[in-house]
C-alpha positions as CSV (number, residue, x, y, z in Angstrom):
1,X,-19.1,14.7,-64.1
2,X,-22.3,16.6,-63.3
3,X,-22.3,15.2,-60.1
4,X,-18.5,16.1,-59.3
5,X,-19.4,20.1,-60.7
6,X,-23.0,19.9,-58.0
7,X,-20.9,19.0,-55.1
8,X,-18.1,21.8,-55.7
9,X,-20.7,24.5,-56.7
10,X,-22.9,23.7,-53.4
11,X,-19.7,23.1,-51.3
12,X,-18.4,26.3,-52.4
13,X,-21.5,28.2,-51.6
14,X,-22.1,26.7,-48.8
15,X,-19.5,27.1,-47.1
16,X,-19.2,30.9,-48.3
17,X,-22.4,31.4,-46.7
18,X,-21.5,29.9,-43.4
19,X,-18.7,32.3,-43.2
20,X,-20.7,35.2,-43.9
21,X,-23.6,34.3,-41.6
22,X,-21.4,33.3,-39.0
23,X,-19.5,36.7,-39.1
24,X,-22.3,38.9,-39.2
25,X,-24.1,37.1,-35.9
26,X,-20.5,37.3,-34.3
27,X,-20.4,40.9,-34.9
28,X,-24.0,41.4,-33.7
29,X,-23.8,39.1,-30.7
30,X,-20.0,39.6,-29.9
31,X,-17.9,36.7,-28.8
32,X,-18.8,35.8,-25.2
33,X,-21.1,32.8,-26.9
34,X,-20.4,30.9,-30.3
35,X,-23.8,32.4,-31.4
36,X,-22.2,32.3,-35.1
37,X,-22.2,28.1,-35.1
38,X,-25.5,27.7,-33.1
39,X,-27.5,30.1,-35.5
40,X,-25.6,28.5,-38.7
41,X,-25.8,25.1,-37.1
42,X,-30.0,25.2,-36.5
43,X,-30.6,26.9,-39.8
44,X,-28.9,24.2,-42.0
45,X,-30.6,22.2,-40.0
46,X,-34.1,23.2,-40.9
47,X,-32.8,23.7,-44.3
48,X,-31.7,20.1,-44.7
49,X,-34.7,19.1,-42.9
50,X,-37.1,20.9,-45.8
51,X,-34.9,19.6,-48.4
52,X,-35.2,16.0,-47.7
53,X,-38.8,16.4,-47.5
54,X,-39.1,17.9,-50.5
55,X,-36.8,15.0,-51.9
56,X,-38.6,12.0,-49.8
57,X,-42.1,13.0,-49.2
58,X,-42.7,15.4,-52.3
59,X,-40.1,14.0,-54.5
60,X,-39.4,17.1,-56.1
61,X,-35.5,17.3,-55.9
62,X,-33.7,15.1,-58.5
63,X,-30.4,13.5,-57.5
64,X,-27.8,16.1,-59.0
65,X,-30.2,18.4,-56.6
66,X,-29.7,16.6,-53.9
67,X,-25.9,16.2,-54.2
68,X,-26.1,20.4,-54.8
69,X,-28.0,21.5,-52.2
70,X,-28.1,18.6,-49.4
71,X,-24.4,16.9,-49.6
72,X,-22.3,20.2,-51.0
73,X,-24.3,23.0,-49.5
74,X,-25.2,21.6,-46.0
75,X,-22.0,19.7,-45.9
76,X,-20.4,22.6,-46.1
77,X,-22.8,24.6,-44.5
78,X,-23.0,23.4,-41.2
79,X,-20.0,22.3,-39.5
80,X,-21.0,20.2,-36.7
81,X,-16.7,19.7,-35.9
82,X,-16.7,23.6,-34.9
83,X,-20.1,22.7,-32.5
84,X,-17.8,20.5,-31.0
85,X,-14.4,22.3,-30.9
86,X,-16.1,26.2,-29.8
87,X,-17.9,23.5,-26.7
88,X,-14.8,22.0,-25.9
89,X,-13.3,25.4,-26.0
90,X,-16.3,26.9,-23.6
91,X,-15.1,23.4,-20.8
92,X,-11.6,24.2,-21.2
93,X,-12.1,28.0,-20.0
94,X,-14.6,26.7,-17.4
95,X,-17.8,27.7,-18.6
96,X,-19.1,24.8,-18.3
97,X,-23.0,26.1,-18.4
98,X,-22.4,27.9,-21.7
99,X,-21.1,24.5,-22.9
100,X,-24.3,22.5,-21.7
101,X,-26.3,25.0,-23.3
102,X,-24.3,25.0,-26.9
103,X,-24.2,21.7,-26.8
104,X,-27.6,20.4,-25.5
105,X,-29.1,23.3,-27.5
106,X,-27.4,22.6,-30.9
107,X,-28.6,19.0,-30.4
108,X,-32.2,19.2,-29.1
109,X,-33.2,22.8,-31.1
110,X,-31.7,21.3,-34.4
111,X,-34.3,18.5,-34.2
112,X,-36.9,20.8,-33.1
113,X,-36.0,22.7,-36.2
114,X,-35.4,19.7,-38.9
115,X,-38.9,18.3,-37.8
116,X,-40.4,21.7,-38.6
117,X,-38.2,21.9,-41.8
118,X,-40.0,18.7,-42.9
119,X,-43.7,20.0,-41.9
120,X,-42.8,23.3,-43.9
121,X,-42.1,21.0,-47.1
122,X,-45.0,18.9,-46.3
123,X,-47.5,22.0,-46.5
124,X,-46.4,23.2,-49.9
């Protein structure tokens, strides 16, 4: 049951705080861009990059943890069907650079960033 009650509460919070980041970068950036999803997107990347270290390498997040923060917050955090909707979006209105960029970016930066999320953990 503990299991069931991780998953909701990091689901839950996760996704709260993708809508809330999301917003706010879509207010600051405006609309011309899905900003929102790319900044949301690398973020739980690094995030879940640093937490599986921390579970893996450092073994410091037990498997109720893990469920928590890596299957109910990420999960819910980062939304990879939106990358791929908002960049199907961008071809559709024929911008198709913008679309590259999202896509390509989201993809190669969100490595970039997990790899760094694991060295962060790895220094601690």
């Amino acid at each position: 049951m503990i299991k069931w009650i991780s998953l909701c509460l990091g689901s839950l919070i996760g996704g709260v705080s993708r809508y809330i980041l999301a917003g706010f970068v879509h207010q600051s950036f405006g609309s011309g861009f899905p900003y929102g999803t790319l900044i949301v997107n690398l973020s739980g990347c690094f995030l879940i990059g640093f937490l599986n270290a921390l579970a893996e390498v450092k073994f410091l997040l037990t498997p109720n943890a893990r469920i928590l923060l890596m299957v109910g917050f990420c999960g819910a955090f980062t939304t990879f069907s939106t990358l791929i909707l908002e960049t199907s979006n961008l071809i559709k209105d024929g911008e198709l650079i913008k679309a590259l960029i999202n896509g390509l970016g989201s993809f190669l930066l969100g490595l970039l960033v997990f790899y760094l999320g694991q060295v962060t953990a790895k220094l601690i």
